[in-house]
Backbone as CSV, one residue per row, in Angstrom:
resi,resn,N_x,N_y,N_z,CA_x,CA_y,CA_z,C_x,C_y,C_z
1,UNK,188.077,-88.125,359.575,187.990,-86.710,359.812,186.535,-86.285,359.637
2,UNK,186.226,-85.194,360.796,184.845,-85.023,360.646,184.675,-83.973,359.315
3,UNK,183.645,-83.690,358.794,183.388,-82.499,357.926,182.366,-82.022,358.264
4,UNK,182.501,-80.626,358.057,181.944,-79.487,358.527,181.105,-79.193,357.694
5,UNK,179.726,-78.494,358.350,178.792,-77.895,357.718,178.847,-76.479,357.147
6,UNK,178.932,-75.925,356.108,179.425,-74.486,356.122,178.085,-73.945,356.376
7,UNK,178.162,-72.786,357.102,177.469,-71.826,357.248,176.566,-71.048,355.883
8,UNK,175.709,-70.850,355.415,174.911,-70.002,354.644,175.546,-68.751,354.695
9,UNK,176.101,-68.506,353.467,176.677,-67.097,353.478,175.401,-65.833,353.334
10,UNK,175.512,-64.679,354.441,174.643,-63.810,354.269,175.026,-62.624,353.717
11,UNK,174.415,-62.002,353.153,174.757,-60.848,352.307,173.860,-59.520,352.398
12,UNK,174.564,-58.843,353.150,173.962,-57.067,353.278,172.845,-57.340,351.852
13,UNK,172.374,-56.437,352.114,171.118,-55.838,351.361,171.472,-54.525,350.674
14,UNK,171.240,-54.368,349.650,171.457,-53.037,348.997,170.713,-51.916,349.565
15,UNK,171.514,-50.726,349.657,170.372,-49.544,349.965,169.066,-49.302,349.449
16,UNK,169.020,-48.544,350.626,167.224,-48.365,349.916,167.600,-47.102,349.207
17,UNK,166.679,-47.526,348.096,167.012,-45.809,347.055,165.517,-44.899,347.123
18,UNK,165.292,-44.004,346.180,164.382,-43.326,346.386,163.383,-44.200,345.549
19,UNK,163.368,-45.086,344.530,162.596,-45.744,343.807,162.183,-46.874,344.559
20,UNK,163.144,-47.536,345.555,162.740,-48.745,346.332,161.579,-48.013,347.419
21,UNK,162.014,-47.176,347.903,161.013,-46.064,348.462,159.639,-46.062,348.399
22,UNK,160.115,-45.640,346.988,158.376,-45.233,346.874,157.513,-46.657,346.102
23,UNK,158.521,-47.519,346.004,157.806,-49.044,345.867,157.088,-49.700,347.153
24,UNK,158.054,-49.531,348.118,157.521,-50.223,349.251,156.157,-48.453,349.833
25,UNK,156.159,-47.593,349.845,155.143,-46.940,350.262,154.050,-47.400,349.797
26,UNK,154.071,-47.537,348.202,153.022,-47.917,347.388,152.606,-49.324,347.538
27,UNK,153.475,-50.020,347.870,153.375,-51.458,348.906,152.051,-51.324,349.982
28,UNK,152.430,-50.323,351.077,151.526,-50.195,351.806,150.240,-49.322,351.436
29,UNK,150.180,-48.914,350.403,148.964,-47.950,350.120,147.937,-49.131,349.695
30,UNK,148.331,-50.238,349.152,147.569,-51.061,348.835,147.189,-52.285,349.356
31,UNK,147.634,-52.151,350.909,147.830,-53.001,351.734,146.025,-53.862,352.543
32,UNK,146.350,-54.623,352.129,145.153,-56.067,352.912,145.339,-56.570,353.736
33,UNK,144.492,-56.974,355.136,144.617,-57.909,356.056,145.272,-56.982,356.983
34,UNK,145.967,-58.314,357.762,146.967,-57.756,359.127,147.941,-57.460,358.414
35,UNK,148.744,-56.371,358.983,150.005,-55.526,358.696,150.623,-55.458,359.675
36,UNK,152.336,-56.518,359.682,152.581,-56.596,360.604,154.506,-56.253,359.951
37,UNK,155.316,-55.535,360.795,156.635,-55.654,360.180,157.376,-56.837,359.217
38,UNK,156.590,-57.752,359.931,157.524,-59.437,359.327,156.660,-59.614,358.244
39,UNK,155.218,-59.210,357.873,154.422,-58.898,356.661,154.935,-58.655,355.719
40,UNK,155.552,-56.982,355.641,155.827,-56.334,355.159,157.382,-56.875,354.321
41,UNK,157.896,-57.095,355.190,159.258,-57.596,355.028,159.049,-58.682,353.995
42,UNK,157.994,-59.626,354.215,158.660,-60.619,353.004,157.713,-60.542,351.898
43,UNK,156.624,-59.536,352.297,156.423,-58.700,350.958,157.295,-57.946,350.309
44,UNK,157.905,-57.341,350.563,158.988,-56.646,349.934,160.428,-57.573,349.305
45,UNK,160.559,-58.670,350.063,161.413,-59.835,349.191,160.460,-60.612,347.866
46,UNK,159.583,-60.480,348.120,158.532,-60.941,347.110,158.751,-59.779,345.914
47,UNK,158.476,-58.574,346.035,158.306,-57.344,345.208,159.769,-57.164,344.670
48,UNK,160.775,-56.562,345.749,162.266,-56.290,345.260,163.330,-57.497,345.134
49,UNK,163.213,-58.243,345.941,164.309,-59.510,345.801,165.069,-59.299,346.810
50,UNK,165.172,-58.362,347.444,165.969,-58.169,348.729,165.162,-58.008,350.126
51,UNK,166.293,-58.643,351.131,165.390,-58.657,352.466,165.917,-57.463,353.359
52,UNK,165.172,-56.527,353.607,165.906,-55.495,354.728,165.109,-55.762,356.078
53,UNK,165.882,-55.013,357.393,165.064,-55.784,358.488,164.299,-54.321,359.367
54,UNK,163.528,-54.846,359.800,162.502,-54.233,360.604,163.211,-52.271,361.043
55,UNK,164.263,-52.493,361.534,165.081,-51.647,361.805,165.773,-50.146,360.255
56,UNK,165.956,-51.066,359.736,166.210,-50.328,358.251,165.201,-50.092,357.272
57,UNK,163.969,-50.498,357.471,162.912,-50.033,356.998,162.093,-48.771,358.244
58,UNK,162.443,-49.073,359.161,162.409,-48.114,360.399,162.884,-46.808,360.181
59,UNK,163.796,-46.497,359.595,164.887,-45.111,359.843,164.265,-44.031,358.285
60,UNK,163.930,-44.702,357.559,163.214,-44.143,356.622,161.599,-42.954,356.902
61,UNK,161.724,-41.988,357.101,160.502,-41.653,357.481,159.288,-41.228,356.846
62,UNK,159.499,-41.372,355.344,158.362,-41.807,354.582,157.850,-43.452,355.070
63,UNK,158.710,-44.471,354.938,158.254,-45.584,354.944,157.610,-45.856,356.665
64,UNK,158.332,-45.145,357.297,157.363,-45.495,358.663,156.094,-44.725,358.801
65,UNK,156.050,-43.398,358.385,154.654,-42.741,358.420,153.371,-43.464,357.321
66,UNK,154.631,-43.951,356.296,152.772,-45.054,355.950,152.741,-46.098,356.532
67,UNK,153.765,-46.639,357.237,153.494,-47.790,357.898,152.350,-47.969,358.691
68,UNK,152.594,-47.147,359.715,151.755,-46.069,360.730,150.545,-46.319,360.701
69,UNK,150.595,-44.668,359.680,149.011,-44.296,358.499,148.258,-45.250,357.992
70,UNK,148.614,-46.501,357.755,148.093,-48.011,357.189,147.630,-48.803,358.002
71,UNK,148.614,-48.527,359.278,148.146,-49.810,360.705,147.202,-49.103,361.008
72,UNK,146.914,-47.616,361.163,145.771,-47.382,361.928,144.799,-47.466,360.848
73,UNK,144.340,-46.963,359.471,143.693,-47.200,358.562,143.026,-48.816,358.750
74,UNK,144.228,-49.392,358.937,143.189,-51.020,358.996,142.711,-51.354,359.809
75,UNK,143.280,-51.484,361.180,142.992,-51.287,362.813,141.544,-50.548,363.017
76,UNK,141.252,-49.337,361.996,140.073,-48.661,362.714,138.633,-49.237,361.756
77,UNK,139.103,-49.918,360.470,138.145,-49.962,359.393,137.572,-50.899,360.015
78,UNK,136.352,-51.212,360.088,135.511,-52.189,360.488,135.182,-52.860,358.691
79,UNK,135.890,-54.389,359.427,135.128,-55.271,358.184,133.447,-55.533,358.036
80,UNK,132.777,-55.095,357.318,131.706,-55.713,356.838,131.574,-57.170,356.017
81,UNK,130.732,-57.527,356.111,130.739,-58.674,356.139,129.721,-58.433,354.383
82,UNK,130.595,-58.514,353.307,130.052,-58.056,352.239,130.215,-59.251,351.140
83,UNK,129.061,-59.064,350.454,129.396,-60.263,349.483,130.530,-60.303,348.822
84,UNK,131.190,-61.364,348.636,132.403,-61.339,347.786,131.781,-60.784,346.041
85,UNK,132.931,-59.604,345.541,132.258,-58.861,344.767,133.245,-59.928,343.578
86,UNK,132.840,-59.943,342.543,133.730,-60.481,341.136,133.673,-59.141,340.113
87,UNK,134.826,-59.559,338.972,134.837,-58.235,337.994,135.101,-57.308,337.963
88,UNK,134.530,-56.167,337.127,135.219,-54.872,337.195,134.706,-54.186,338.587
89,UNK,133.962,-54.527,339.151,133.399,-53.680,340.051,134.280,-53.971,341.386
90,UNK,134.640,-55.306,341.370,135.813,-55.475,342.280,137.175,-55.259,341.961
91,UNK,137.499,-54.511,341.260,138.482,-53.747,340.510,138.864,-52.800,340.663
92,UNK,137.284,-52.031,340.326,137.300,-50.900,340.816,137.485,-49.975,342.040
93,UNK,136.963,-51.293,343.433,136.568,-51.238,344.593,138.284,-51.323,345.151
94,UNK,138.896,-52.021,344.943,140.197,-52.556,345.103,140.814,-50.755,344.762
95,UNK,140.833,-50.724,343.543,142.071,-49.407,343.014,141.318,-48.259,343.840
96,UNK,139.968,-47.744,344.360,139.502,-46.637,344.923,140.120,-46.824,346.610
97,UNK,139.955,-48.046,347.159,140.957,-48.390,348.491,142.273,-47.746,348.491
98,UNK,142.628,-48.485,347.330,144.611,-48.091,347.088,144.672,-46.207,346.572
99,UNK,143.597,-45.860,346.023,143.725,-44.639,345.820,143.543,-43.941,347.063
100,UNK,142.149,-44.030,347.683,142.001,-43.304,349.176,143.271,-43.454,349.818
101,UNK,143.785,-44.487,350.482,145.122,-44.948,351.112,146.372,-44.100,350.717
102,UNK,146.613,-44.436,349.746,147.595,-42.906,349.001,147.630,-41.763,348.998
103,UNK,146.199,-41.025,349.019,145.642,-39.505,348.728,145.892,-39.298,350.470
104,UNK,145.440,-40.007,351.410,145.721,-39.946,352.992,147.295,-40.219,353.308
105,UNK,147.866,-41.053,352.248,149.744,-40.917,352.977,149.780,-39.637,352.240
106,UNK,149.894,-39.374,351.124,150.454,-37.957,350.106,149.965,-36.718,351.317
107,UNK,148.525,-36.513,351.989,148.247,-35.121,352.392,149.138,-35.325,353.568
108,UNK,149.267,-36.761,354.550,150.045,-36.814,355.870,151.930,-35.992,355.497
109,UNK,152.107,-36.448,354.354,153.544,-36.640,354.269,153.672,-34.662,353.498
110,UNK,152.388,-34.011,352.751,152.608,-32.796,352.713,152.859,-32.006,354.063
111,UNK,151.823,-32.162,355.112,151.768,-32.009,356.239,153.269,-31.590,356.876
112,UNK,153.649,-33.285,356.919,154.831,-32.913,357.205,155.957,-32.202,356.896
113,UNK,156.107,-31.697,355.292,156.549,-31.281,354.833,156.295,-29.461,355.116
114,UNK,155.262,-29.193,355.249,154.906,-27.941,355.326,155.487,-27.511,356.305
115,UNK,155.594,-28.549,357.705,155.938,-28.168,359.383,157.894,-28.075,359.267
116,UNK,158.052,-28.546,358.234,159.655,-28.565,357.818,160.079,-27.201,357.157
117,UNK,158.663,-26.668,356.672,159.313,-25.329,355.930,159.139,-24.263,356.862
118,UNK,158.551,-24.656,357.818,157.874,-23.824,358.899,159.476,-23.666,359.878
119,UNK,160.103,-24.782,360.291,161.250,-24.670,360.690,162.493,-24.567,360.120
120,UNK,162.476,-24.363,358.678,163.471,-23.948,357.860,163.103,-22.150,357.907
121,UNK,161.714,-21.498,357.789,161.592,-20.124,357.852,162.051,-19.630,359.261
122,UNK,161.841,-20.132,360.251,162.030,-19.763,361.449,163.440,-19.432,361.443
123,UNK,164.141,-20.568,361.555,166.027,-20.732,361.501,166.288,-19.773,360.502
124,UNK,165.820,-19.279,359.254,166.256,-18.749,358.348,166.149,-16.440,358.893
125,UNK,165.251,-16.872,359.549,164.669,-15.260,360.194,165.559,-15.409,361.327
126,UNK,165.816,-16.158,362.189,166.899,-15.812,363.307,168.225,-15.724,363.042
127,UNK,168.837,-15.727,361.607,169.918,-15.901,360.979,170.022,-14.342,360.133
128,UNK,168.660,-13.841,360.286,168.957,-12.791,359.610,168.766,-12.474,358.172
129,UNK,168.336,-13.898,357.719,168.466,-14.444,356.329,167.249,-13.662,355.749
130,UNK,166.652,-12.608,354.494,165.404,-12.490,354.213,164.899,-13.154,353.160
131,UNK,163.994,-12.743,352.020,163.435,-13.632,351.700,164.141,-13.590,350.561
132,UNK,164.727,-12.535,349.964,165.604,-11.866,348.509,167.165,-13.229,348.539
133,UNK,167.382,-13.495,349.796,168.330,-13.865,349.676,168.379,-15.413,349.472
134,UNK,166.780,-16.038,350.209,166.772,-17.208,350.043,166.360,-17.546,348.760
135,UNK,165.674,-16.862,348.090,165.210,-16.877,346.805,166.320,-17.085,345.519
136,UNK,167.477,-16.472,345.775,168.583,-16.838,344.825,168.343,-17.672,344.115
137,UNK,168.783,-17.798,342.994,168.998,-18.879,341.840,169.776,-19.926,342.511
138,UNK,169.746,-21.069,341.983,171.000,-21.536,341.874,172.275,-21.795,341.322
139,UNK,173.747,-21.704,341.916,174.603,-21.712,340.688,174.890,-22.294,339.480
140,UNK,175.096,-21.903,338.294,175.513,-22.474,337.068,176.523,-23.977,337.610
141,UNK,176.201,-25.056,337.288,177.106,-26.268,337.456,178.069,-26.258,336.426
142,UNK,179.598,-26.267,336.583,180.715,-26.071,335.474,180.852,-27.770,335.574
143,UNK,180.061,-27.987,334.461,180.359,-29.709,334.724,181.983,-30.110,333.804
144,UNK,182.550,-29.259,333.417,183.836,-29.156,332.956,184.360,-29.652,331.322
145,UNK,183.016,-29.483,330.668,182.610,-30.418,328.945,184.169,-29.350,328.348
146,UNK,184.555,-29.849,327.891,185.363,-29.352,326.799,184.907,-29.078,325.401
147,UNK,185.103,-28.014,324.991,184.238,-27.279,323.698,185.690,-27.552,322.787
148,UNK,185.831,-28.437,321.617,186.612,-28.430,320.789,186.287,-27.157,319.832
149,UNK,187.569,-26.756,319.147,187.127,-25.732,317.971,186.860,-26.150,316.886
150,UNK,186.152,-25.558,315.619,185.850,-26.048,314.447,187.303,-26.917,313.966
151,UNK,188.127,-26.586,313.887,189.375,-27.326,313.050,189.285,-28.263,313.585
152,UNK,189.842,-28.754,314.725,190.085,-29.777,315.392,188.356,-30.798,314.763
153,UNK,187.364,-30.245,315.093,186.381,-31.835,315.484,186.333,-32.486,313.565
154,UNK,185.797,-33.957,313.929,186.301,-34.605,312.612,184.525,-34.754,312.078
C-alpha cells in the first residue's frame, strides 16, 4: 500500500488589531533598502510571528498610506555615497530617519483625518444636525455592577 504525504496544515492568521497596527506602521517608519510587499511581509513574520498576505495588509488604510508614504520616501531619496558612520552618531542618524519618516506618516494620516471631519460636517449640516447637538455628551454606560447593602457584604 502506497502512503501518502500529508499536506502542511495552514492556519488563518489572527486579526490585525490596533497594536499589530501600529507595529507594522512603525515597521515602515523605520524602513531600509527596497520596500517591496513580500519585504514587508516576512518582516512582519519576523516582528509578530504571523504571516498575513499582501491583500490583508492592503485593506488597512493606515498601513497602506505608510506603505505608500515610505515607497515614495525611498524611491525619491538619493543615496549618497557616505562613509559608513560607527557609534552614537550612527544612532543618532538612524533614530532622526525613523523620526522624520513618522512625523511625515503622523501629518499625512492627520491630513487625512481632517478631510474625514470635513465630510462628517458636511453630512451633519445637510441633516440639519447643528453644532449644540453634535456636541452632546455621551451616555452614562449602565454596565449593570450590583451595589450590595451594608448587611449583606462580609
Amino acid at each position: 500500500m502506497k502512503t501518502q504525504k500529508k499536506k502542511p496544515v495552514t492556519y488563518r492568521g489572527k486579526n490585525l488589531t490596533d497594536d499589530a497596527i501600529e507595529q507594522i506602521v512603525r515597521l515602515l517608519d523605520g524602513w531600509k533598502g527596497k520596500l517591496t510587499w513580500d519585504a514587508l511581509i516576512d518582516a512582519i513574520v519576523t516582528r509578530l510571528h504571523c504571516r498575513y498576505t499582501r491583500q490583508a495588509l492592503h485593506k488597512h488604510e493606515r498601513i497602506r498610506t505608510a506603505y505608500t508614504l515610505r515607497k515614495d520616501t525611498l524611491g525619491n531619496k538619493k543615496e549618497a555615497a557616505a562613509p559608513p558612520r560607527s557609534g552614537p552618531l550612527a544612532d543618532a542618524m538612524v533614530r532622526i530617519d525613523r523620526l522624520e519618516a513618522e512625523n511625515k506618516r503622523l501629518e499625512a494620516e492627520n491630513q487625512r483625518l481632517l478631510e474625514q471631519f470635513v465630510v462628517w460636517a458636511y453630512n451633519a449640516h445637510t441633516r440639519g444636525l447643528d453644532k449644540e447637538f453634535l456636541s452632546q455628551p455621551l451616555p452614562i454606560v449602565n454596565r449593570g455592577q450590583t451595589i450590595f447593602p451594608k448587611s449583606r457584604r462580609k
